[in-house]
Backbone as CSV, one residue per row, in Angstrom:
resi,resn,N_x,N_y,N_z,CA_x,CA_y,CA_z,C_x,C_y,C_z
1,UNK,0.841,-1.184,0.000,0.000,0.000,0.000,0.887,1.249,0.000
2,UNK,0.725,2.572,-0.592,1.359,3.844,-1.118,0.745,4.497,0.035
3,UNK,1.593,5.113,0.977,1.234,6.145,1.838,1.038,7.290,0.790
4,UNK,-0.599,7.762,1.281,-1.022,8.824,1.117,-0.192,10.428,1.115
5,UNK,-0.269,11.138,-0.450,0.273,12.280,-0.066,0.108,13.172,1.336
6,UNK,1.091,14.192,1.582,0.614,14.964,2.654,-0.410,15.650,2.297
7,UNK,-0.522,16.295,0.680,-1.894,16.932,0.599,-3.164,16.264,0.702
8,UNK,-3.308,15.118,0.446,-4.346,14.295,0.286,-5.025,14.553,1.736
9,UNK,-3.590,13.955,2.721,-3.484,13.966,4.572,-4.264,15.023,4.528
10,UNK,-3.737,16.015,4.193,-4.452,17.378,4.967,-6.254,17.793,4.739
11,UNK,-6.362,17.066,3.162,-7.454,17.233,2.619,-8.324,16.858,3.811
12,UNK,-8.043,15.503,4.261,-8.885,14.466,4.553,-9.026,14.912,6.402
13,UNK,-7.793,15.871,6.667,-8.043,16.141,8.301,-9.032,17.601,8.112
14,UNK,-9.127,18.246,7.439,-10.311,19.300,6.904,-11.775,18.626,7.055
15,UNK,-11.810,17.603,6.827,-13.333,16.914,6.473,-13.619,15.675,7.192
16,UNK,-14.325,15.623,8.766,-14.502,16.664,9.373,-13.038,17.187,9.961
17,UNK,-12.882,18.539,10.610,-12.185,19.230,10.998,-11.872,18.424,11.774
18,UNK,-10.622,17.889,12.059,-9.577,17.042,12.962,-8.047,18.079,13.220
19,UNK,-8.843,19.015,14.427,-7.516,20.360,14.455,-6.060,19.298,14.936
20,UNK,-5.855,18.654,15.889,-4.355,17.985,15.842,-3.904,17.434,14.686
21,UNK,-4.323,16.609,14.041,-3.843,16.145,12.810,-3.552,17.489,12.271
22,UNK,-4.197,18.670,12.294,-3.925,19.489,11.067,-2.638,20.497,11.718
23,UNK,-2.394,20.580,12.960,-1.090,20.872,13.564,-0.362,20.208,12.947
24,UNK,-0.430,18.833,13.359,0.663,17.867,12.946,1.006,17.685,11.467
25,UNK,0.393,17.848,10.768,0.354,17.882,8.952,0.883,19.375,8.515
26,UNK,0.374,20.414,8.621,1.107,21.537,8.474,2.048,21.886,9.498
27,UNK,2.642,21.262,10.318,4.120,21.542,10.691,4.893,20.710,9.285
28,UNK,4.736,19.507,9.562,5.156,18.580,8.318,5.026,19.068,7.422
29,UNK,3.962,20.209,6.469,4.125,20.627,5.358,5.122,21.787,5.615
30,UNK,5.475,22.290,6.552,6.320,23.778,7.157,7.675,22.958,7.391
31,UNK,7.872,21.950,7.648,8.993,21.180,7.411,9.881,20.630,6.431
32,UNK,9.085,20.640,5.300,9.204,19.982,3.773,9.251,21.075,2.956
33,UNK,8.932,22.314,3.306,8.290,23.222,2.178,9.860,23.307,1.597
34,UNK,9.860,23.987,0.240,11.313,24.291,-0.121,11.795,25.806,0.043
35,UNK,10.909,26.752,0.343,11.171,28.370,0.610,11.366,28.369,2.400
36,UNK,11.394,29.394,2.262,10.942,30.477,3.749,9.637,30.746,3.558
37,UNK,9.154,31.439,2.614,7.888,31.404,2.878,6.833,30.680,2.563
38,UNK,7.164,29.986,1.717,6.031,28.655,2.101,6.141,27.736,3.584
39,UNK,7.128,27.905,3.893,7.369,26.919,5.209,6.427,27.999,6.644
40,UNK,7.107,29.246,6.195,5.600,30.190,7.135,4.611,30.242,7.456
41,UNK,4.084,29.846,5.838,2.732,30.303,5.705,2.221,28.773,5.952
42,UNK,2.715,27.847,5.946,2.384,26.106,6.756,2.775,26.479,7.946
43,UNK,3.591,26.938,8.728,3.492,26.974,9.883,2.701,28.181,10.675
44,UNK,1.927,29.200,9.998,1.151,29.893,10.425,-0.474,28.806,10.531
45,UNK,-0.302,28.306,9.699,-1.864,27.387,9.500,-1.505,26.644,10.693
46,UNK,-0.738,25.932,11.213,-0.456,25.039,12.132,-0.547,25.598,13.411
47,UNK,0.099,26.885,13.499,-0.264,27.884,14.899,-1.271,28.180,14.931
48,UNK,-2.207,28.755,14.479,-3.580,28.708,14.529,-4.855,28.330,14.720
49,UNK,-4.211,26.728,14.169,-4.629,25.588,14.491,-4.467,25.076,15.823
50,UNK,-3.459,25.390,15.850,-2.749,24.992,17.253,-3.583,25.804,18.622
51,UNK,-3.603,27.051,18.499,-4.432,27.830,19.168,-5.696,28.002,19.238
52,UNK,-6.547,27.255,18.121,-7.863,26.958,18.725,-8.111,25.928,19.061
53,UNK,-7.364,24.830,19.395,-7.466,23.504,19.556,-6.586,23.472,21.143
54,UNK,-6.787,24.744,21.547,-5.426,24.413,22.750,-4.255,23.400,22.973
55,UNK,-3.473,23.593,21.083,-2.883,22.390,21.333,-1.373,22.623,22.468
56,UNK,-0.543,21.864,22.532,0.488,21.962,23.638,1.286,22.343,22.658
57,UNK,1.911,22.409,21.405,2.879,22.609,20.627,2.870,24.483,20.028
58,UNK,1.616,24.780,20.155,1.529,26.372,20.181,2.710,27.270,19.842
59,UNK,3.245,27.135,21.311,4.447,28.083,22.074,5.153,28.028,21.073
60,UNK,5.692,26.439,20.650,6.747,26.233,19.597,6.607,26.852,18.439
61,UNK,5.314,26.462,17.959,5.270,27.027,16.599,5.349,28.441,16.230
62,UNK,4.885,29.055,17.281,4.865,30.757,17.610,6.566,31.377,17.353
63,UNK,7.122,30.362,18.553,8.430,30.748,18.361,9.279,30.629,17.122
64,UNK,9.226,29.154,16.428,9.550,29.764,14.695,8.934,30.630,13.956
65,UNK,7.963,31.015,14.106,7.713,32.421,13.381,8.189,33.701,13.547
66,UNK,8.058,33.799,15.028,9.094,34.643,15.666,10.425,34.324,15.158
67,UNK,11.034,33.156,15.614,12.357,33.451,14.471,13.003,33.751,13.600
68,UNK,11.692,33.788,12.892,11.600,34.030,11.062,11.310,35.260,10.820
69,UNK,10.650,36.327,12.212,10.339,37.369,11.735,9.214,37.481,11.268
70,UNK,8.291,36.329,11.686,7.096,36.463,11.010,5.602,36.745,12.554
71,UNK,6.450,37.458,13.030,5.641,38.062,14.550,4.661,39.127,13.866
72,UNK,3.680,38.739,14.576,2.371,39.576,14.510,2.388,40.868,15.412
């Protein structure tokens, strides 16, 4: 069996809304991306995510953005 793309992954944690998976999938897409700013803009979806889901990984993800300069 072919593990499923990550986009497929992500499709499928959208429908219904499964917010940890979608932390966990857009860090992984913010991990893989090949820019800076695509890896942002996956790890902004993931903080967000992260923050309405009270997830525990939050802080972290906040803080690479902050690293990146990508502070609100």
């Amino acid at each position: 069996m072919t593990p499923r793309s990550l986009h497929a992954r992500l499709i499928a944690a959208h429908d219904p809304v499964n917010k940890p998976a979608l932390v966990k999938l857009y860090t992984e897409a913010a991990d893989t991306a090949n820019n800076l700013d695509a890896s942002c803009f996956f790890l902004t979806h993931a903080y967000v995510f992260a923050l309405d889901a009270g997830h525990p990984d939050a802080p972290r993800l906040y803080a690479r953005l902050k690293a990146h300069g990508r502070e609100a």
